[in-house]
C-alpha positions in Angstrom: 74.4 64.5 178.0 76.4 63.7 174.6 76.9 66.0 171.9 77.3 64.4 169.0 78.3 66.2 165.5 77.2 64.5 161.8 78.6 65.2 158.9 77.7 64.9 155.2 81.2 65.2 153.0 80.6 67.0 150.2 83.3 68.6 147.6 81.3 71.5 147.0 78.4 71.3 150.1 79.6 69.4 153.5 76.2 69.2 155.4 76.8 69.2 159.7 74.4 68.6 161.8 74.8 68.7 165.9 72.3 67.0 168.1 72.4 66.8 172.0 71.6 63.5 173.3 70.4 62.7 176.9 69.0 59.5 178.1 68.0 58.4 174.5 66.4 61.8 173.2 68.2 63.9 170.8 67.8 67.7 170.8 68.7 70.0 167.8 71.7 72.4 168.4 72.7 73.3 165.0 72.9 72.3 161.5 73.8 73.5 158.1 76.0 73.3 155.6 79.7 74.5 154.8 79.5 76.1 151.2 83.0 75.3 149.5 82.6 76.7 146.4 83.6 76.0 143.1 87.2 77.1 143.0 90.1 74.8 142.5 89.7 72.0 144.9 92.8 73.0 147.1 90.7 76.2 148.2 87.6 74.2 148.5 89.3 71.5 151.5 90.9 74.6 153.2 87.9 76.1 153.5 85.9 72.8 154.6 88.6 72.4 156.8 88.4 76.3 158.0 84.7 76.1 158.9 85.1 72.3 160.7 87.4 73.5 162.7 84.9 76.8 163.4 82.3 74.6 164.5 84.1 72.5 166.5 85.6 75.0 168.3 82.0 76.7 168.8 79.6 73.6 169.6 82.2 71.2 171.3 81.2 68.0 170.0 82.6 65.0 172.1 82.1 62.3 169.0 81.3 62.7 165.1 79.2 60.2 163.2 80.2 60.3 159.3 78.4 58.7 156.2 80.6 55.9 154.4 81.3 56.9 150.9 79.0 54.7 148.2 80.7 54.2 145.0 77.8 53.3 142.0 78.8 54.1 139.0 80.8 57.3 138.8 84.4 56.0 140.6 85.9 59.9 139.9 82.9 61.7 142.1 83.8 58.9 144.8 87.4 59.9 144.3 86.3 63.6 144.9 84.6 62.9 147.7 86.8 61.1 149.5 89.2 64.3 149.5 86.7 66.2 151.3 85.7 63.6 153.5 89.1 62.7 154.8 89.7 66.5 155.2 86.7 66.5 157.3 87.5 63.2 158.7 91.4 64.8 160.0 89.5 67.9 161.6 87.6 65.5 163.4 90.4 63.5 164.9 92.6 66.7 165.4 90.0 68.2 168.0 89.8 64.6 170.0 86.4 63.5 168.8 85.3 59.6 168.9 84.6 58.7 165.4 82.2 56.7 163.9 81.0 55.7 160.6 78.2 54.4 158.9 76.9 52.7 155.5 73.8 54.8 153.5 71.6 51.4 154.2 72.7 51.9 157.7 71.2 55.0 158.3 68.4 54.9 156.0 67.0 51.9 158.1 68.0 53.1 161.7 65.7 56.2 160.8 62.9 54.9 158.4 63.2 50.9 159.1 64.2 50.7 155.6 67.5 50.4 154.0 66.2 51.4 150.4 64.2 54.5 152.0 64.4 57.4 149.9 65.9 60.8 150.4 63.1 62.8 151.2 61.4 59.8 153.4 65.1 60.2 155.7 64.3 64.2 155.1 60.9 63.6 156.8 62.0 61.0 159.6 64.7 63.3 160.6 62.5 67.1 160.6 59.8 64.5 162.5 62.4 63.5 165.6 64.0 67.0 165.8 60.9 69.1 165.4 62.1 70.9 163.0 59.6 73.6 160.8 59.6 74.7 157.6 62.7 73.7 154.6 65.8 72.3 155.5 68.6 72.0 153.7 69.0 68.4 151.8 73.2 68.4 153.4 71.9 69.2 156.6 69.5 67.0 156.8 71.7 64.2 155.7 74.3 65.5 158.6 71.4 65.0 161.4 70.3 61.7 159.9 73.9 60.7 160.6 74.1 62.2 164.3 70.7 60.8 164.7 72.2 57.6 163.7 74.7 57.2 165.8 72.7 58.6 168.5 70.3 55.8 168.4 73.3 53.5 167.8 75.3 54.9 170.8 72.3 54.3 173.2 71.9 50.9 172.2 75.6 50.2 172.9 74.7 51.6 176.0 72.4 49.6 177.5 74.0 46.5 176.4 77.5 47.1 177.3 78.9 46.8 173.4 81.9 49.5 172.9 81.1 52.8 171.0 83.4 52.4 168.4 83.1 52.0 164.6 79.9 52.0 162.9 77.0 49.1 164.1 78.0 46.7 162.0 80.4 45.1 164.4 77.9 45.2 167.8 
């Protein structure tokens, strides 16, 4: 068994999402998301940092799956974003974690077959596979399409031998 932890980088909401994964089935262990606030964004990548290194330290995740950042029009939100991702990304590496990332086509198509899938169809896919009732957060949801992801991608690797490292697009 793997346990594999997603994220969703956000500057105000950083989804997570923590699946187990045993002989290609995934199991839900947690999910949610970090609320960082509105304050000044210093405070708001402490606390993303804070509550990482919380999670970590309460799930024991063995590798982390993150979402590439897309850049389409607004370069200064990517910019942002990129702040709390690498934050997130650091917390990652500083507990030990194998890391992996992967493109928004990426994981819209390894959960929906489509790369241009929208939201709430990845929403659906991913409350479908984890059994999950009732409303779930739109962060955490993202996270666990990420786990989920790499979940599907890791056991592919698997039984063909290609390394676990980096996001699909080198296997």
């Amino acid at each position: 068994m793997i346990r594999i932890l997603g994220i969703d980088p956000g500057s105000r909401y950083t989804g997570y999402g923590i699946v187990d994964c045993d002989r290609g089935r995934q199991q839900l262990v947690a999910c949610g998301r970090i609320k960082a606030g509105e304050g000044e964004m210093g405070g708001r990548l402490v606390t993303i940092d804070a509550e990482l290194r919380a999670l970590l330290l309460e799930y024991q995740p063995v590798e982390a799956a993150f979402e590439q950042v897309f850049v389409q029009h607004n370069v200064r939100s990517a910019l942002v974003l990129g702040q709390a991702r690498g934050v997130a990304l650091c917390a990652a590496a500083r507990a030990g974690l194998t890391i992996a990332e992967y493109a928004p086509t990426q994981i819209k198509s390894a959960l929906t077959g489509s790369g241009r899938a929208e939201k709430d169809q990845v929403q659906h896919m991913v409350k479908l596979l984890l059994k999950v009732q009732g409303k779930m957060a739109a962060d955490a949801a993202d996270a666990l399409a990420v786990a989920l992801t790499h979940a599907q991608v890791r056991n592919t690797r698997q039984r063909t031998g290609l390394a676990l490292v980096g996001s699909w697009k080198r296997a």
